[in-house]
LOTI-77971 format. One line per field, with one value per residue (C-alpha): residue number from 1; x, y, z. Coordinates in nm, 4 decimals. Last residue first. Layout:
! residues N
n <- (NUM  ...)
u <- (X  ...)
v <- (Y  ...)
w <- (Z  ...)
This chain:
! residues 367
n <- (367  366  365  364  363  362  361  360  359  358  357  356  355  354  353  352  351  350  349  348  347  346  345  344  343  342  341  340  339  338  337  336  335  334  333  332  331  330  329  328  327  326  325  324  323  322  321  320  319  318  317  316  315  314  313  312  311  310  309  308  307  306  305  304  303  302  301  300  299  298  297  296  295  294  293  292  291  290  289  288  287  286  285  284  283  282  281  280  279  278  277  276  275  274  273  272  271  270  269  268  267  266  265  264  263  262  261  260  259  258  257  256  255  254  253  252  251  250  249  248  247  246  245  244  243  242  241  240  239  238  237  236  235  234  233  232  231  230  229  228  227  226  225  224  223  222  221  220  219  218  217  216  215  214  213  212  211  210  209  208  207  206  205  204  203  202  201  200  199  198  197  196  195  194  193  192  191  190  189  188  187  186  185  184  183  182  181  180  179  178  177  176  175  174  173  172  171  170  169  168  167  166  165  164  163  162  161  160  159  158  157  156  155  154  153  152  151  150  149  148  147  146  145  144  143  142  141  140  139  138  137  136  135  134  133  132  131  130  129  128  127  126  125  124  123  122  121  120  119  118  117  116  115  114  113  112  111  110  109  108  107  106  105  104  103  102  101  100  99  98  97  96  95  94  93  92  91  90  89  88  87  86  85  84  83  82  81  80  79  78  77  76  75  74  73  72  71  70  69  68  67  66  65  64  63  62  61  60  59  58  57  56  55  54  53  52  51  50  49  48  47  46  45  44  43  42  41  40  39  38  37  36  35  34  33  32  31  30  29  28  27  26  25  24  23  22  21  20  19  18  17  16  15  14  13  12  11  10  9  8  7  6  5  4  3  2  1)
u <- (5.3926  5.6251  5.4995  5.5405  5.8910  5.9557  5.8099  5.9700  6.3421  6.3125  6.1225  6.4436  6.7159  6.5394  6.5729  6.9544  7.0140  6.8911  6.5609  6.5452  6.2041  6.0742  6.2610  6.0001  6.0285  5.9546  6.1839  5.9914  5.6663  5.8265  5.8895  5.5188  5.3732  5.6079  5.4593  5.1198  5.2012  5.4255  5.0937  4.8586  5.0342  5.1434  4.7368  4.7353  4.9235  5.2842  5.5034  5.3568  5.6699  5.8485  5.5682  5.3752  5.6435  5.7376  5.4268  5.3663  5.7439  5.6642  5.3227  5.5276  5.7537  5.6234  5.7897  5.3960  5.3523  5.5143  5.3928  5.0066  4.8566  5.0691  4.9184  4.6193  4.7150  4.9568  4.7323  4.5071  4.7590  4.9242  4.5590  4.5640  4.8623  4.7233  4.4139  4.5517  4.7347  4.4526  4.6300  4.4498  4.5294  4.8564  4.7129  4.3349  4.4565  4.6554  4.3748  4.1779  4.4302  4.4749  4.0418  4.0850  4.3409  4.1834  3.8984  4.0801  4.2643  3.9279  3.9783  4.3921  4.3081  4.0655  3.6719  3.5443  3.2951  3.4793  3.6473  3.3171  3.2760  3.6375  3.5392  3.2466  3.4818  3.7126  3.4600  3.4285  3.7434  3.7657  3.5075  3.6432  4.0077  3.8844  3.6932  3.6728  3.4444  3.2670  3.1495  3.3231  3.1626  3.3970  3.2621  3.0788  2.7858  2.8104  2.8770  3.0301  3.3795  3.3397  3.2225  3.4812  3.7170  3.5619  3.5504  3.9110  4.0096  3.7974  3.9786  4.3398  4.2145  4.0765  4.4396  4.4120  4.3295  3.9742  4.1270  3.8272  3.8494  4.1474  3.9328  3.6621  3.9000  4.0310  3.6460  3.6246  3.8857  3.7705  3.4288  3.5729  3.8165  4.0587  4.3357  4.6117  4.5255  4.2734  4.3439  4.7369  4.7766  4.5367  4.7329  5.0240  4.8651  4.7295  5.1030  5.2375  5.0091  5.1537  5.4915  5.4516  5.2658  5.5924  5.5148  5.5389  5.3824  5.1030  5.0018  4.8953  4.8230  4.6128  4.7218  5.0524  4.9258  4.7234  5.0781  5.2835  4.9713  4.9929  5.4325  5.4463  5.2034  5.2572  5.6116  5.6254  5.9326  5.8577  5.6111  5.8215  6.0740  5.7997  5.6608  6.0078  6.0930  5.7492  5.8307  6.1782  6.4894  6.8020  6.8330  7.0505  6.8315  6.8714  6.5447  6.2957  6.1506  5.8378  5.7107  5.3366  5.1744  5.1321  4.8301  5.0263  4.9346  5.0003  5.3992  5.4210  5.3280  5.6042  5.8611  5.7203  5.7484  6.1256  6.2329  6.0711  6.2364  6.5473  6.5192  6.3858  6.6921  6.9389  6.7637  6.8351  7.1962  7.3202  7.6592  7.8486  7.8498  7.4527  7.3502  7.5770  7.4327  7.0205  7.0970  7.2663  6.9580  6.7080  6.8572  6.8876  6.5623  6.3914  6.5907  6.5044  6.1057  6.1564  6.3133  6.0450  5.7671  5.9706  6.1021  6.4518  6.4110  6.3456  6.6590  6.8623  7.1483  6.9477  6.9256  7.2842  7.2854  7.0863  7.3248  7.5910  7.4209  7.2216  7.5902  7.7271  7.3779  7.5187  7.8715  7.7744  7.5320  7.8420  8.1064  7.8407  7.7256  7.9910  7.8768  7.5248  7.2890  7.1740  7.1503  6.9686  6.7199  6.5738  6.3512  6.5988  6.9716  6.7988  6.6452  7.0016  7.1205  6.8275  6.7823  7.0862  7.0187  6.6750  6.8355  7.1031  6.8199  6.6228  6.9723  6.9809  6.5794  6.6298  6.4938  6.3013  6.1076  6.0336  5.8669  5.6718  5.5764  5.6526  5.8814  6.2325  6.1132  5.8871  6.1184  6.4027  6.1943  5.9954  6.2287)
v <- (14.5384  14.2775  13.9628  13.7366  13.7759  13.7428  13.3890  13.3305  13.4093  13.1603  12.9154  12.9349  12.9381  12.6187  12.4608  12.5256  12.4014  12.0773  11.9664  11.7079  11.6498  11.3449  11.0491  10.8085  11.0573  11.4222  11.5520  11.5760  11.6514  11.9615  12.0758  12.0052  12.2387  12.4854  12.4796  12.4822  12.8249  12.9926  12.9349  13.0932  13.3838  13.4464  13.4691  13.8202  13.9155  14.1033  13.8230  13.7528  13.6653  13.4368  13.3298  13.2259  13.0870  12.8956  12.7415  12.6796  12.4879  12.3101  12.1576  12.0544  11.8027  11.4898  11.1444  10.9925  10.8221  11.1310  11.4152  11.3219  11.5064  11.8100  11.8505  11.9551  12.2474  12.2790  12.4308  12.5951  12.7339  12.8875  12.9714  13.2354  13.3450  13.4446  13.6000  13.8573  13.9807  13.9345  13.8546  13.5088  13.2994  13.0614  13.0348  12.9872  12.6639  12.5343  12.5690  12.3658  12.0927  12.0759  12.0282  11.7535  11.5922  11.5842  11.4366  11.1777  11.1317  11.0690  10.7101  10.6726  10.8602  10.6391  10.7261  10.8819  11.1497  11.3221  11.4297  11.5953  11.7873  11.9272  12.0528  12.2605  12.3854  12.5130  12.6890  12.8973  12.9704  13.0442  13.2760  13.4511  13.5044  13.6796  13.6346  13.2905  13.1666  12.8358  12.8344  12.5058  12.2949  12.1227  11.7290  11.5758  11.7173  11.4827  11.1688  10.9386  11.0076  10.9593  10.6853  10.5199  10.7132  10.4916  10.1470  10.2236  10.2504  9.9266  9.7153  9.8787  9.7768  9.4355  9.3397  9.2979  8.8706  8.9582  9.1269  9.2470  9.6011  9.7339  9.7340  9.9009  10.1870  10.1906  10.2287  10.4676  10.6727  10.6919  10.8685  11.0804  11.2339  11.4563  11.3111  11.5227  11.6244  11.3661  11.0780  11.1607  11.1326  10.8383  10.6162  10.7616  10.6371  10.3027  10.2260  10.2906  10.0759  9.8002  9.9003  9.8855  9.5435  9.3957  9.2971  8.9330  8.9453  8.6928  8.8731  9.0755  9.1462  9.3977  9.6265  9.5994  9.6599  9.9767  10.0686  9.9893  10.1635  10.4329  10.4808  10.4583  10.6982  10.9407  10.9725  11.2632  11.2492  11.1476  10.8854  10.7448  10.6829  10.5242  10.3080  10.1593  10.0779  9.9144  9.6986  9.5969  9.8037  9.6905  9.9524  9.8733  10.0690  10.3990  10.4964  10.6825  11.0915  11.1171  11.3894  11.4302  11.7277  11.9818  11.9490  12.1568  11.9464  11.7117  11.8073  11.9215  11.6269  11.3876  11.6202  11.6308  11.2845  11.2642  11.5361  11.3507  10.9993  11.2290  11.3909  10.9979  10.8530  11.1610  11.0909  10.7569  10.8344  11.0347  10.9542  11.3160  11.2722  11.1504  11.4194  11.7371  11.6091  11.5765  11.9160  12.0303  11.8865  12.0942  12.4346  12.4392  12.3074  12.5929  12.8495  12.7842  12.7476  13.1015  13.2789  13.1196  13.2793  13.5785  13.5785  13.5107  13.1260  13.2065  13.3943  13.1488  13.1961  12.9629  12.6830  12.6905  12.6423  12.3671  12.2044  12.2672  12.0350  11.7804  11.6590  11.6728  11.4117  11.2055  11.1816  11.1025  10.8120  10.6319  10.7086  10.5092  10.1994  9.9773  10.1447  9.9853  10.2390  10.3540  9.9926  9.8921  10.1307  9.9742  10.1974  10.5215  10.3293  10.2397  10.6090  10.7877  10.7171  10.7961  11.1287  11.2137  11.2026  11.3653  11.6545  11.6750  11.6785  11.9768  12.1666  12.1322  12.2047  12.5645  12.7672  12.5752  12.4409  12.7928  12.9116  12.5880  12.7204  12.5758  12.3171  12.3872  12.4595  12.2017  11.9645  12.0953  11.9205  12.1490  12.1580)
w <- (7.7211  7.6809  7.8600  7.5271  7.4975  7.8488  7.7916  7.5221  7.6572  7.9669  7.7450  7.5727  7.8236  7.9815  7.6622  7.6240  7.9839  7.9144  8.0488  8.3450  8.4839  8.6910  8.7340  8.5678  8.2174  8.1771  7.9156  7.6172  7.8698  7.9946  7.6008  7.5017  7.8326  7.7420  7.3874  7.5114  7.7811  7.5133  7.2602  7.5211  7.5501  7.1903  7.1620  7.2742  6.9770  7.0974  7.0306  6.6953  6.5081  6.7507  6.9577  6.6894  6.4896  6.7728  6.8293  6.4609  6.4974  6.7959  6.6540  6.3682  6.5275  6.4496  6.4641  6.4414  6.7534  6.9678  6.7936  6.7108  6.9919  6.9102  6.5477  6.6634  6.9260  6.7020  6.4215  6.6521  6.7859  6.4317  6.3160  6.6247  6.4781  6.1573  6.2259  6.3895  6.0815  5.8702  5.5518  5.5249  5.2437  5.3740  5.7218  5.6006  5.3219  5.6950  5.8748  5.6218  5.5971  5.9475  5.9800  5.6922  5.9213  6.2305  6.1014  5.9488  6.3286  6.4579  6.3791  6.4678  6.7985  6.9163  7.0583  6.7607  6.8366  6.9682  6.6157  6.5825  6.8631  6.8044  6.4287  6.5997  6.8803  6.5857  6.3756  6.6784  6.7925  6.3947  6.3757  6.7232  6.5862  6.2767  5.8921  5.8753  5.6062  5.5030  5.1736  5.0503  5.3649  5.5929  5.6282  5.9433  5.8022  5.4775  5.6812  5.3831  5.4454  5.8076  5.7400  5.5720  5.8026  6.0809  5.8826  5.8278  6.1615  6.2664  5.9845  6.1795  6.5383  6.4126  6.2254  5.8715  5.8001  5.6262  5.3456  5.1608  5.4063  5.1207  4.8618  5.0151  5.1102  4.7597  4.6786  4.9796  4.8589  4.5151  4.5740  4.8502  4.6257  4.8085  4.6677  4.8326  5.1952  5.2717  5.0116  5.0775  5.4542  5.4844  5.2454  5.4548  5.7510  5.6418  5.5410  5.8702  6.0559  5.8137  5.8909  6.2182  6.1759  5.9627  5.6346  5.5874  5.2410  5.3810  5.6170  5.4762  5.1068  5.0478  5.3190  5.1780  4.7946  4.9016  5.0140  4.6756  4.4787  4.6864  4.6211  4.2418  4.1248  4.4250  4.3579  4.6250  4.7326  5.0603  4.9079  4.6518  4.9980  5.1983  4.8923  4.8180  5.2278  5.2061  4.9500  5.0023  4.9528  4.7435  4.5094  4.2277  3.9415  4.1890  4.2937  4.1184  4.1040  3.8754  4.1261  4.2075  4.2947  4.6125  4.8563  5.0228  5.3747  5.1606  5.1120  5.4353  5.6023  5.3628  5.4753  5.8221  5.8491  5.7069  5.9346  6.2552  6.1146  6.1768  6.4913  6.5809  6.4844  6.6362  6.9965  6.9904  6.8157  7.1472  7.0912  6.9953  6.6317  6.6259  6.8236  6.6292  6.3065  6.4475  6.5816  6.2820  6.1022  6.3406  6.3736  6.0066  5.9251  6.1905  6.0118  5.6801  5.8179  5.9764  5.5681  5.4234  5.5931  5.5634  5.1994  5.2035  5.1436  4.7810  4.7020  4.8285  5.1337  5.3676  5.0910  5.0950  5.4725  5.3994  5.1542  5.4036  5.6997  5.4765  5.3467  5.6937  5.7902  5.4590  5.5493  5.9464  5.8462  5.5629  5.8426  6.1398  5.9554  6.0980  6.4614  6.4435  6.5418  6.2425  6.1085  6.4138  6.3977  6.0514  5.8326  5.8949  5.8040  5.4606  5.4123  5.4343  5.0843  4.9520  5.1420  4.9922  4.6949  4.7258  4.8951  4.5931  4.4100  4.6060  4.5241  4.1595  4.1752  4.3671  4.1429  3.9450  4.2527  4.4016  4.1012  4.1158  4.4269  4.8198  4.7251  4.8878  5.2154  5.3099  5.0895  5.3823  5.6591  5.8599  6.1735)
């Protein structure tokens, strides 16, 4: 469920084709993003017409977007499908009383929009909010962000971490902040020498929680360990290179003991994989980049509304059935699905899912 920006702006080929359509996606992602930074509005029945409206609205404009020339190609054509599937799940779940599960569908979309879109490494929008927008100053920076108003929205951020406490921001949204500062200087930036000033900036404010000053002192030095970092000339030729540039990249991330510090190594080594996914025509290569990928990504799923790990895993399993490595990326993604619905009374998974991992796993034992 690679939110429908993933789709939309892959080439700036791709943008002018479909730009009427990415606006009405913006529009609508405005109207949404109020009811998305407070759970009690989405939940709160008054609110319930104005929600329904917009997730119907995502609904047909994706399967619009399914119909366009761009999303026929076939790396398009998958992450079309996957958005579909997704949204009219989020639709169907919110109509039909399950909103819990429709919130974090949704916050999931929105997080993968904004992962996509520095994992792309693509540039900035000039894209604003209406002039009678009520939000405050995180809700601002979150929605620049998604739309990739990068002049507007890291500015707004560095100015929360600044700031606190005295700005009243909440410590989610705090925690938040750090994360999509970290998002963009890794993925988008990717200028050590100004990152760790705005880093440096940041560290002055003596009242930031100890946790989140220790998470910055880690990517601070991370950023300054020069054989920590991925060297220019490194090249990955076939599954084995990359099982073995992998194990390097994994003794490195251990070296930080929490997930928020070693997740700046994480994200420079998803960056990578995904530069070697998008270059590599070695069709072996290719889905053995998708695990490693999700293999990644999967650790971050839960805290960070992510779904992406599913989709490479699907992809994999989808288009490289035969591969060798579809095996091991049923086995991970079955392991992901049993944990969704593993809770203090053990294991309940919907029919549908069952059906699924049924129909993967005899797709992947084909001889």
């Amino acid at each position: 469920m690679k939110l429908f920006v993933m789709v939309i702006l892959v080439t700036g080929t791709a943008l002018a084709e479909v730009r009427p359509l990415m606006q009405e996606f913006y529009v609508l992602t405005n109207k949404l993003h109020p009811y998305l930074t407070n759970k009690t509005d989405f939940m709160d029945e008054k609110n319930e017409k104005a929600i329904s409206t917009v997730l119907t609205g995502f609904v047909e404009n994706t399967k619009i977007l399914k119909k366009d020339k761009m999303a026929q190609n076939d790396d398009m054509k998958f992450r079309a499908q996957l958005l579909a599937e997704g949204l009219d799940e989020a639709e169907k779940s919110f109509k039909t009383g399950f909103k819990d599960y429709s919130f974090w569908a949704l916050k999931a979309s929105l997080n993968n929009c904004f992962s996509c879109h520095t994992q792309k490494s693509l540039v900035g929008t000039n894209y604003n909010f209406d002039k009678n927008s009520k939000h405050n100053t995180y809700q601002k920076a979150e929605f620049f962000f998604i739309v990739r108003n990068y002049e507007k929205s890291i500015p707004l951020f560095e100015e929360i971490l600044i700031h606190y406490p005295k700005n009243k921001v909440s410590v989610e949204d705090l925690e938040s902040s750090a994360q999509k500062l970290l998002f963009y200087s890794v993925r988008v930036l990717r200028d050590d020498l100004k990152t760790i000033k705005a880093f440096e900036k940041i560290l002055k404010n003596q009242n930031l929680p100890s946790s989140l000053r220790n998470d910055f002192l880690a990517w601070k030095k991370y950023l300054n360990i020069k054989k920590y970092r991925i060297e220019d000339e490194v090249k990955i030729s076939n599954a084995k290179d990359l099982e073995i540039f992998m194990a390097a990249r994994e003794q490195i991330a251990e070296q930080y003991t929490y997930m928020n510090q070693r997740a700046i190594v994480d994200l420079d080594t998803t960056y990578f994989l995904y530069q070697l996914l998008e270059k590599s025509t070695d069709q072996d290569l290719k889905p053995s980049t998708l695990y490693w990928l999700a293999s990644i990504e999967e650790k971050y799923r839960l805290d960070m509304f992510d779904v992406a790990a599913e989709n490479y895993l699907r992809e994999c399993i989808e288009k490289y059935s035969i591969n060798k490595v579809a095996k091991k990326c049923f086995s991970l993604y079955k392991e992901i699905k049993i944990a969704s619905f593993t809770g203090s009374r053990g294991t309940d998974m919907p029919k549908s899912v069952t059906d699924q991992l049924k129909k993967y796993e005899t797709l992947v034992n084909k001889k």
